[in-house]
PyMOL Python script that loads the backbone (N, CA, C, O; Angstrom):
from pymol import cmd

cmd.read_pdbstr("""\
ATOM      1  N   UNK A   1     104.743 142.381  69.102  1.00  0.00           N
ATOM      2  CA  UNK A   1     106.172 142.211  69.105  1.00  0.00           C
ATOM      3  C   UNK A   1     106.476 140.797  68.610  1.00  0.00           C
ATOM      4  O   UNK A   1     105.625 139.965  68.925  1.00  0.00           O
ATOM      5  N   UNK A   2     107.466 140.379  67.934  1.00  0.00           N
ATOM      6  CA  UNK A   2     107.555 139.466  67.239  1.00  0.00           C
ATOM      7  C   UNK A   2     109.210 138.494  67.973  1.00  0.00           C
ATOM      8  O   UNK A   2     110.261 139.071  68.252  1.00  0.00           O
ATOM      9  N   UNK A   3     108.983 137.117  68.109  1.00  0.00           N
ATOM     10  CA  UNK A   3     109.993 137.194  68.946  1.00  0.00           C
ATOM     11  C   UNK A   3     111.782 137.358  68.385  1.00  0.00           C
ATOM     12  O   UNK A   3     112.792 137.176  69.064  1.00  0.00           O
ATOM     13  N   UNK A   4     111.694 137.689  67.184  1.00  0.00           N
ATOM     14  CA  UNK A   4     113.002 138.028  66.462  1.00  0.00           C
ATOM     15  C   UNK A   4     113.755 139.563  66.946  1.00  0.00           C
ATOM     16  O   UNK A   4     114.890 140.024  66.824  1.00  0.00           O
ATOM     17  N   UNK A   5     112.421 140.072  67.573  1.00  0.00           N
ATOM     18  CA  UNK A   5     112.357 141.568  67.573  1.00  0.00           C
ATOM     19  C   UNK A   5     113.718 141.689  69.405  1.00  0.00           C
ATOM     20  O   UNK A   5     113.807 141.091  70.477  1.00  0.00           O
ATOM     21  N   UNK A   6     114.361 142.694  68.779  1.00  0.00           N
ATOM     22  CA  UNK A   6     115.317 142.722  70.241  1.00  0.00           C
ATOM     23  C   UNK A   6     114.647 143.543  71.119  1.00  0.00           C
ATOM     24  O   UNK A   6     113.946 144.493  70.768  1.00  0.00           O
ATOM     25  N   UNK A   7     114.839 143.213  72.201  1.00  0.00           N
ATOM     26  CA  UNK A   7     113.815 143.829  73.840  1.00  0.00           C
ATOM     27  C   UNK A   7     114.698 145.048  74.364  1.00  0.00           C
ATOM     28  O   UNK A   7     115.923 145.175  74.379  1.00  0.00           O
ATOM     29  N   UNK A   8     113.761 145.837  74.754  1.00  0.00           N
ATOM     30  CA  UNK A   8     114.334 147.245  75.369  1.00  0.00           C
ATOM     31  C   UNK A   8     114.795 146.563  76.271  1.00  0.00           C
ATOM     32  O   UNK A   8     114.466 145.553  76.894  1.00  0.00           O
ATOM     33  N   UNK A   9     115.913 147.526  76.245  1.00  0.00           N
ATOM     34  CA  UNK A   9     116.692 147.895  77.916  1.00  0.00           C
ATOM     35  C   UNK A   9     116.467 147.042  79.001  1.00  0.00           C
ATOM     36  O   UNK A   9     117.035 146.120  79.587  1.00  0.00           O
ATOM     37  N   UNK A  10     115.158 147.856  79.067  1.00  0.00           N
ATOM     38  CA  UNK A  10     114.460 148.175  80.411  1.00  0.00           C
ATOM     39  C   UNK A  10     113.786 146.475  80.719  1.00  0.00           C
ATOM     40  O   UNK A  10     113.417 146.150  81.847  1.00  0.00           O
ATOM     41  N   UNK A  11     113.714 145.520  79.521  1.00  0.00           N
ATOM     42  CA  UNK A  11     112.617 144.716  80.321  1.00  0.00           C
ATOM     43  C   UNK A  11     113.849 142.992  80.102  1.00  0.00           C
ATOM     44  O   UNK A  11     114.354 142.694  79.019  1.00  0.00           O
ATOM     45  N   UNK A  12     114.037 142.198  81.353  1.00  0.00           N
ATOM     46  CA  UNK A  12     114.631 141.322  81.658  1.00  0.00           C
ATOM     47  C   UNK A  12     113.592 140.378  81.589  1.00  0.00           C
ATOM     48  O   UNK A  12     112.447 140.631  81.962  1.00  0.00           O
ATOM     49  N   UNK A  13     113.938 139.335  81.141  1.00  0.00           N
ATOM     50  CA  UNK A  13     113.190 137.647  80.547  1.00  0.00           C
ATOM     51  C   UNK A  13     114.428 137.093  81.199  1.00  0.00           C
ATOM     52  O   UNK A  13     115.599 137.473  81.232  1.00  0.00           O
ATOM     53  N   UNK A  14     113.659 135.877  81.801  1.00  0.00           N
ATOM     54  CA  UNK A  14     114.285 134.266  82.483  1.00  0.00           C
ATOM     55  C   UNK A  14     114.830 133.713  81.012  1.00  0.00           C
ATOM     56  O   UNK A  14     115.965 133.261  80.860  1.00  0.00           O
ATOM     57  N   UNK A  15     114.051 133.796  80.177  1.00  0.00           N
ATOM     58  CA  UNK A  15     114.723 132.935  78.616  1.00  0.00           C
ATOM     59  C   UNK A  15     114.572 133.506  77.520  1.00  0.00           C
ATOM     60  O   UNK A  15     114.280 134.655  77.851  1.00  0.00           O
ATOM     61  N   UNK A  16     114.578 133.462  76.476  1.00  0.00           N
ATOM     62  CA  UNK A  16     114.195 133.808  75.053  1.00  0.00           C
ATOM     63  C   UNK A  16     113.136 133.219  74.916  1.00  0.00           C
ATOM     64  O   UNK A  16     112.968 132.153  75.509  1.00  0.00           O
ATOM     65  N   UNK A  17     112.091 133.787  74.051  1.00  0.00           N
ATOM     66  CA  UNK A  17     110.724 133.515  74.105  1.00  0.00           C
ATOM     67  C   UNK A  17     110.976 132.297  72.320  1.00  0.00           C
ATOM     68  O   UNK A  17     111.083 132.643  71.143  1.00  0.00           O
ATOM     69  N   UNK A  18     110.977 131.291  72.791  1.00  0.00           N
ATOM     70  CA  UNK A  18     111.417 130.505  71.090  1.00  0.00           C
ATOM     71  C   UNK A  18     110.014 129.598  70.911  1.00  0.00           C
ATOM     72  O   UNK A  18     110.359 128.907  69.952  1.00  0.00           O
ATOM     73  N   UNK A  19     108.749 129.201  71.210  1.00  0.00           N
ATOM     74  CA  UNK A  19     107.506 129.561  70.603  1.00  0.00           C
ATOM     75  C   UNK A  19     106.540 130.212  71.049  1.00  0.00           C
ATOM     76  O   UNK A  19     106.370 130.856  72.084  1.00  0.00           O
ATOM     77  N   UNK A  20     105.469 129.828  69.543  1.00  0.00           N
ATOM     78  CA  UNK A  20     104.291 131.540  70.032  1.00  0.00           C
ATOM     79  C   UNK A  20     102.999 130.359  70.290  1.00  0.00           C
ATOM     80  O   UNK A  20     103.323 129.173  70.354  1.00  0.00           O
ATOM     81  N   UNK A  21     102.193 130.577  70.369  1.00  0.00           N
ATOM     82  CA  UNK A  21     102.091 132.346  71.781  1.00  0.00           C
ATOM     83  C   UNK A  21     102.751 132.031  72.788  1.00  0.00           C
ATOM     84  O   UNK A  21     102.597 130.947  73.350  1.00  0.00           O
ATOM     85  N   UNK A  22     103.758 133.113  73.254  1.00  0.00           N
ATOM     86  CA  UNK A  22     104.101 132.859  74.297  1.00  0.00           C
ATOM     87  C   UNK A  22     103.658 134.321  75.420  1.00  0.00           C
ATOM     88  O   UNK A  22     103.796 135.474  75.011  1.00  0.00           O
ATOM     89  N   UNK A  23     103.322 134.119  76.323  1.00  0.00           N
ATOM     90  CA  UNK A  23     102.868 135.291  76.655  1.00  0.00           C
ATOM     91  C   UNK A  23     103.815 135.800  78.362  1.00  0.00           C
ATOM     92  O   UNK A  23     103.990 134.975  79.260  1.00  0.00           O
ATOM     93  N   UNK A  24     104.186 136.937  78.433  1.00  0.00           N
ATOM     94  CA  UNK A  24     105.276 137.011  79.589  1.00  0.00           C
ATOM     95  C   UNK A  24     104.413 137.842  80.543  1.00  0.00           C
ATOM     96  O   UNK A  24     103.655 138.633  79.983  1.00  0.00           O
ATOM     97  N   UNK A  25     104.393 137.813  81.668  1.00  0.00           N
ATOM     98  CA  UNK A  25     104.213 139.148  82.775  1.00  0.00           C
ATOM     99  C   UNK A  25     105.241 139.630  82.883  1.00  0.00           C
ATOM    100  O   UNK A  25     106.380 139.190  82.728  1.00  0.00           O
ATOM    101  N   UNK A  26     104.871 140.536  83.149  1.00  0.00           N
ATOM    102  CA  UNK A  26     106.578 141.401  83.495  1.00  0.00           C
ATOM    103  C   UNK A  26     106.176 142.129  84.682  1.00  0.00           C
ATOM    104  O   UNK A  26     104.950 142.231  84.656  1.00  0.00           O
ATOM    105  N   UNK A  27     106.569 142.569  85.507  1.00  0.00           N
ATOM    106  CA  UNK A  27     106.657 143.842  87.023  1.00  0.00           C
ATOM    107  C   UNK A  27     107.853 144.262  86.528  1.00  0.00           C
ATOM    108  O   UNK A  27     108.659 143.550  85.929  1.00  0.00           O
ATOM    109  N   UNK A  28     107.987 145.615  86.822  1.00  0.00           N
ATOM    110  CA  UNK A  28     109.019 146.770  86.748  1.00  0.00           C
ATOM    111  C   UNK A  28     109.431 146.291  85.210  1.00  0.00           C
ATOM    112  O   UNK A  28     110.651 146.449  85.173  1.00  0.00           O
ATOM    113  N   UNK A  29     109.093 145.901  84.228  1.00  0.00           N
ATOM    114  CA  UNK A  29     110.362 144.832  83.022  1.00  0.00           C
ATOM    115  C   UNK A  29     111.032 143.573  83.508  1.00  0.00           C
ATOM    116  O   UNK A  29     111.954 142.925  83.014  1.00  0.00           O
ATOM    117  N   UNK A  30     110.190 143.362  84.821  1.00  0.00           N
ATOM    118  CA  UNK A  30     111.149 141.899  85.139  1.00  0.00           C
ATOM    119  C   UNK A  30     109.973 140.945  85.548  1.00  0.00           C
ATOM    120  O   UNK A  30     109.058 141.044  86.365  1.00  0.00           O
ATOM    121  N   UNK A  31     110.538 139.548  84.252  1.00  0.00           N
ATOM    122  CA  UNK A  31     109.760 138.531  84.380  1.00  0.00           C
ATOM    123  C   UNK A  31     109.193 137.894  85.214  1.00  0.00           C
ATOM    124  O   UNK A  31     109.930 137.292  85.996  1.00  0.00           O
ATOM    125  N   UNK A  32     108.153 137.795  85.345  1.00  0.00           N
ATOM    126  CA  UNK A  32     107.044 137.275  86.602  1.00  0.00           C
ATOM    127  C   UNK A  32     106.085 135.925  86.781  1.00  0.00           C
ATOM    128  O   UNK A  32     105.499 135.239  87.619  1.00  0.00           O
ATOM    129  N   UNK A  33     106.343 136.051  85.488  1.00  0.00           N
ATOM    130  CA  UNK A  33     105.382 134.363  84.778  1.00  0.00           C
ATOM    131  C   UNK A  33     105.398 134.049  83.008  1.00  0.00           C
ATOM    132  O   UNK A  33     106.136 134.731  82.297  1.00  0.00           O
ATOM    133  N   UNK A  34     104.787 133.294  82.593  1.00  0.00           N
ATOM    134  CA  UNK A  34     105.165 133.173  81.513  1.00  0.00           C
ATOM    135  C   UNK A  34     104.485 131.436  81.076  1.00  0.00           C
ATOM    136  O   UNK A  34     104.959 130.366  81.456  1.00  0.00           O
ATOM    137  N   UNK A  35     103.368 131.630  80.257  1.00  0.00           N
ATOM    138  CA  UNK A  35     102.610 130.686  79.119  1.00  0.00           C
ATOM    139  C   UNK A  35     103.346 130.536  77.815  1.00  0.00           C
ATOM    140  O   UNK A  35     103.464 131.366  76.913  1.00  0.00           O
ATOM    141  N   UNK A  36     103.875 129.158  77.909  1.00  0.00           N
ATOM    142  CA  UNK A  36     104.317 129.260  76.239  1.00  0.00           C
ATOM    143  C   UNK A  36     103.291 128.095  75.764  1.00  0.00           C
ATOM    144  O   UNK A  36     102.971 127.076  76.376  1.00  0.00           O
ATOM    145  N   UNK A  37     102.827 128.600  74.357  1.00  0.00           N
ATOM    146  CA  UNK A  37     102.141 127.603  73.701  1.00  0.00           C
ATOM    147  C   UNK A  37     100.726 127.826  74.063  1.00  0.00           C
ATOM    148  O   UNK A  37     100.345 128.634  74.910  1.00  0.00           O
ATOM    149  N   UNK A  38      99.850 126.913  73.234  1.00  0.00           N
ATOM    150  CA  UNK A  38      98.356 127.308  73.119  1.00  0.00           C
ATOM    151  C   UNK A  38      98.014 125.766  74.347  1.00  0.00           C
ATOM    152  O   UNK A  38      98.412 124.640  74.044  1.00  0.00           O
ATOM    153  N   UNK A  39      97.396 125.991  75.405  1.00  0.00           N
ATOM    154  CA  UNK A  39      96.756 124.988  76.345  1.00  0.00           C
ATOM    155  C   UNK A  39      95.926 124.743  76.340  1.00  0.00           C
ATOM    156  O   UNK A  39      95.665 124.037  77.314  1.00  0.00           O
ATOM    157  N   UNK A  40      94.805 124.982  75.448  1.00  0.00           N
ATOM    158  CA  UNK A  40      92.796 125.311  75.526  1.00  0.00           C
ATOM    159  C   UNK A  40      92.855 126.166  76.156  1.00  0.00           C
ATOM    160  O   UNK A  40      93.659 126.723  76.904  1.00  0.00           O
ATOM    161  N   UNK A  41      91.089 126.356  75.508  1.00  0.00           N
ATOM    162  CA  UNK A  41      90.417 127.599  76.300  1.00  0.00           C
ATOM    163  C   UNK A  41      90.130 127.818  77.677  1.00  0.00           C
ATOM    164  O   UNK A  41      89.633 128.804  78.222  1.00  0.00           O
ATOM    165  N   UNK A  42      90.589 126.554  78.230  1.00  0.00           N
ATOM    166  CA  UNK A  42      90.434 127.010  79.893  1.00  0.00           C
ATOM    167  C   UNK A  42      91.576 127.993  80.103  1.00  0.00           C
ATOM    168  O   UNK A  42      91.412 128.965  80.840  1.00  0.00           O
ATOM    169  N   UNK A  43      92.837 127.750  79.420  1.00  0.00           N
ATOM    170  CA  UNK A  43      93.978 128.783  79.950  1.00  0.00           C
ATOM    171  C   UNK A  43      93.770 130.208  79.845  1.00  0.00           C
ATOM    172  O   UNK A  43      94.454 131.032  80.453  1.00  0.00           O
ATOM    173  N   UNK A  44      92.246 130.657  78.601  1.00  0.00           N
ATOM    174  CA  UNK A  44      92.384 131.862  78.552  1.00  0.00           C
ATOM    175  C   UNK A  44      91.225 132.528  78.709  1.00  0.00           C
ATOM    176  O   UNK A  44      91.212 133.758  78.682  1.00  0.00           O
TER     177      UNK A  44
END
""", "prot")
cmd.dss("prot")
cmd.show_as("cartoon", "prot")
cmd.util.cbc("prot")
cmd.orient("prot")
């Protein structure tokens, strides 16, 4: 998904995702956490 791309319905974000990688959790479609940007390889 690309972040230009508009989000279903179903799934609610705290913000607009404005850089990559940004990576979201979601529960039910609702935001739970959220990595923006590359941190090293310990983050992944």
């Amino acid at each position: 998904m690309s972040i230009y791309d508009e989000l279903p319905e179903s799934i609610t974000l705290d913000s607009v995702a404005v850089f990559t990688p940004t990576f979201v959790l979601l529960v039910d479609g609702q935001e739970t956490g959220r990595i923006t940007g590359y941190l090293g390889e310990d983050f992944f």
